[in-house]
N, C-alpha and C positions, 0 to 999 in steps of 0.2 A: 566428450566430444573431441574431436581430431582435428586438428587447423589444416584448412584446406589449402591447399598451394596459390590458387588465386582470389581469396577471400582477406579483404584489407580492412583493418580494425580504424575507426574514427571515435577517439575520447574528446568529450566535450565538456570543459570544466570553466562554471561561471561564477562568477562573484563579483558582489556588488561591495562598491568600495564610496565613500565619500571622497572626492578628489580633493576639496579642499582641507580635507582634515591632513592630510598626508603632505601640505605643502610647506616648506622647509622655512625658518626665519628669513623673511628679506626676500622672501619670494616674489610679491606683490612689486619690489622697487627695481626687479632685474627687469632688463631690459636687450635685447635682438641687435642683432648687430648687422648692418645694413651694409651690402654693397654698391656702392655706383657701377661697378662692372663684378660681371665673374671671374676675369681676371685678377682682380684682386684677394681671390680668394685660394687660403695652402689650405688646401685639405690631407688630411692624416684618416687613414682608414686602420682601425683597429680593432684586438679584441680587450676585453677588458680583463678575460683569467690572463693571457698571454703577456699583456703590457707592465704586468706589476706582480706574478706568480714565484719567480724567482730570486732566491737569496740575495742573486749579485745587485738587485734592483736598488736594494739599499732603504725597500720598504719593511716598516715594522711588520712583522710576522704575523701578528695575529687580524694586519689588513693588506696581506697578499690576495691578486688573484680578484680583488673586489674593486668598486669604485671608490672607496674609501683610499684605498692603495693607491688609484690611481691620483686622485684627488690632492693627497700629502703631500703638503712643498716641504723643501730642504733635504729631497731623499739625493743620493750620488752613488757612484757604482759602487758595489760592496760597501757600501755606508762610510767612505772614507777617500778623499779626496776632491777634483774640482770636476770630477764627469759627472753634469748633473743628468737624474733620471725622472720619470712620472712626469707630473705637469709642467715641472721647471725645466725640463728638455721640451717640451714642445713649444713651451714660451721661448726660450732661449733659440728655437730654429723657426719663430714667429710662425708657428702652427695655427693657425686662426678659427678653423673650421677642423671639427673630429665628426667620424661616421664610425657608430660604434658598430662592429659584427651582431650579428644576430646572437641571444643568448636565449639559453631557457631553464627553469627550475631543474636540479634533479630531480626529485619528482615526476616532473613532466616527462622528463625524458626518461626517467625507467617506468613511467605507462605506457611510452608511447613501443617499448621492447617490448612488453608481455603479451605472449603466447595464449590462444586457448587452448583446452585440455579435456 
């Protein structure tokens, strides 16, 4: 079969997951961070490969590119000096609120490429 020029392909993939099995120590005791005003709030809009992907980040390697990365305190630019990176830069410019970019599985996204034939 021949992919037709305007014939749009929708993958629909479900899974059921137990929410609470997946919830991290200390999860139950966090707590929302309230504003009296909106202005009170720095928002940081980012992505999460982009924010911690790169060597200069001063993230360990094997958690570039992840939330993990981004996550890690005591990271500085190229891992050496007082330019701090990852979460201890956004503390340090009292980042208060993050809006993460949209992301998706590779997986997902090399379904969402394939062609029919």
């Amino acid at each position: 079969m021949k992919q037709e020029m305007y014939i749009q392909q929708l993958v629909v993939l479900t899974v059921s997951v137990d929410l609470n099995s997946t919830n991290p120590d200390g999860w139950n005791n966090d707590s929302h961070v309230l504003f009296n005003s909106s202005s009170k709030a720095t928002v940081w809009e980012m992505s999460v490969r982009d924010f911690s992907i790169d060597s200069s980040s001063g993230v360990d390697a094997d958690k570039r590119g992840t939330f993990l990365g981004v996550a890690q305190h005591g990271t500085t630019l190229n891992g050496k000096g007082d330019i701090k990176t990852g979460i201890d830069y956004l503390i340090e410019n009292k980042i208060n609120c993050v809006q993460i970019m949209p992301m998706f599985l590779k997986v997902l996204s090399l379904l969402t490429h394939m062609t029919v034939q």
